[in-house]
N, C-alpha and C positions, 0 to 999 in steps of 0.2 A: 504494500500500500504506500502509496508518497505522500510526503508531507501534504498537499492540497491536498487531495482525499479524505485525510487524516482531519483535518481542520472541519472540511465540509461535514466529515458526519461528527464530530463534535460539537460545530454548530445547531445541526439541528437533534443531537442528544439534551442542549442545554435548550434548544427551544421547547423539546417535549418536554422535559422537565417542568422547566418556567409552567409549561401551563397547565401541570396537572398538580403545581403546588397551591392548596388552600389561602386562602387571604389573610385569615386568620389563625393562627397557632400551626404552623407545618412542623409534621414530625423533624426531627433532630437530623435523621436518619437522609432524608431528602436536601436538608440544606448541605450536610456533608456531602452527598455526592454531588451537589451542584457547585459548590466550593472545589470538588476535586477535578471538575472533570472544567472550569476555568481556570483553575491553574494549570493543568494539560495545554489549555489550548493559547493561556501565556503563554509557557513557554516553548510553545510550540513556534508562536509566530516571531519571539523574539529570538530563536534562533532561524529564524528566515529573515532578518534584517528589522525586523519589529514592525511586521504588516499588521494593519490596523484591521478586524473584522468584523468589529460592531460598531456600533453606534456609538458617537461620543459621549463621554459619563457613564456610558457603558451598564455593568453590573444589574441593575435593578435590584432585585429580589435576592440575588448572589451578593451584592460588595456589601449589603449594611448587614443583613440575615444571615449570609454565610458565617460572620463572625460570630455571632449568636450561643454557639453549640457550644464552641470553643472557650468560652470562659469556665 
C-alpha cells in the first residue's frame, strides 16, 4: 500500500468515526482510536513533507476530546 493510499483510507476511517461518535459522552474507547489513528495520519503526512489533509483547525471532535481519556 503507498503512502497516498495509506492517508486516503485513514481519512475516511477518521471520517467514519467522526460520525458515528455521540454528541454527548463518547465512550473513552472511540476517542482513543480516533486520537490514534490522527496521529497515524500526522505522521504520516509529515513524513511526506507535511501535506496538509484536512481542513484548517482541523481536529474537531479528535484535538479537544481526544485528550479527554488521557488525563
Amino acid at each position: 500500500m503507498t503512502d497516498q493510499e495509506r492517508i486516503a483510507q485513514l481519512e475516511e476511517q477518521i471520517a467514519e468515526l467522526k460520525a458515528r461518535l455521540p454528541k454527548h459522552t463518547p465512550p473513552p474507547s472511540m476517542l482513543i482510536q480516533l486520537d490514534e489513528l490522527e496521529d497515524e495520519l500526522t505522521a504520516l503526512c509529515q513524513g511526506r513533507g507535511g501535506v496538509q489533509t484536512s481542513a484548517p483547525g482541523g481536529g474537531g471532535a479528535g484535538s479537544t476530546a481526544g485528550t479527554a481519556g488521557k488525563a
